[in-house]
N, C-alpha and C positions, 0 to 999 in steps of 0.2 A: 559541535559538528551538526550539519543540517540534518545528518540520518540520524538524531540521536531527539531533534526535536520532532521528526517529525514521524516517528517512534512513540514520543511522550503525547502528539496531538491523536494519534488514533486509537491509544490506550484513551486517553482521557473521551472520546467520541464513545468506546465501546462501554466504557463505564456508565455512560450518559444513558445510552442503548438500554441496557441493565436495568437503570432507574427509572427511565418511562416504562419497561415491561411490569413493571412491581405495581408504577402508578397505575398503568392500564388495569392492571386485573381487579384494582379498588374502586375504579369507574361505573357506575351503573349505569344502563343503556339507555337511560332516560336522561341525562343531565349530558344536552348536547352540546352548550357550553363547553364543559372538559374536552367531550369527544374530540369536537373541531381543534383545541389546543393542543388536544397530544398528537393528532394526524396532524399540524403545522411541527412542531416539537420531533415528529419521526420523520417525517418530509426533510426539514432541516440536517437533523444529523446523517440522515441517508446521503445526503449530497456530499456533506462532508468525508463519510466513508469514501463514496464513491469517488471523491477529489484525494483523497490518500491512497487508493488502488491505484489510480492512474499515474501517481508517482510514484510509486513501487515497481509499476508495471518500467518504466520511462527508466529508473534503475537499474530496471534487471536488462532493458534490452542495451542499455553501453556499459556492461557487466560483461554481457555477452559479445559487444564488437571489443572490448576490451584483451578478453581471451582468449578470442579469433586471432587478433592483432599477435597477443604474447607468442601464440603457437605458431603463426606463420612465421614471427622474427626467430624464432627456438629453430624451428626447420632451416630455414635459408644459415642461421650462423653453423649447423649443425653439418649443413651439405658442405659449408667452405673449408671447414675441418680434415674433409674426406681424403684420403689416398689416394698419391697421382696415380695416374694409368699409363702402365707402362705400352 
């Protein structure tokens, strides 16, 4: 199921997350080498989070036309149910 990888890609993104924060804090301020690698290395995963919220987001709103939809067909079958009027 695509929600199920794409689940598995944002776990694996925050993990990533995780392991440059650990590398970061062994970085000495003077070895600008690493610096520039882990600011390309966070840059990178950043987008990728941010390419995973935007389909999260993109799910949740035909989530939401989805259960608009369910509740207006619930109402309309619900009305044609009703009691004639005498």
């Amino acid at each position: 199921m695509h929600g199920e990888s794409a689940s598995a890609a944002g776990e694996a993104l925050l993990r990533r997350l995780r392991r440059l924060v650990a590398r970061a804090a062994t970085v000495g301020s003077s070895d600008r080498k690493q610096l520039l690698a882990l600011i390309d290395d966070f840059e990178m995963v950043r987008r990728g989070l941010l390419r995973e919220c935007a389909e999260i987001e993109g799910q949740m709103k035909q989530a939401t036309a989805r259960t608009t939809a369910i509740g207006a067909y619930l109402r309309s079958s619900q009305a044609g149910r009703g009691k004639p009027h005498n």
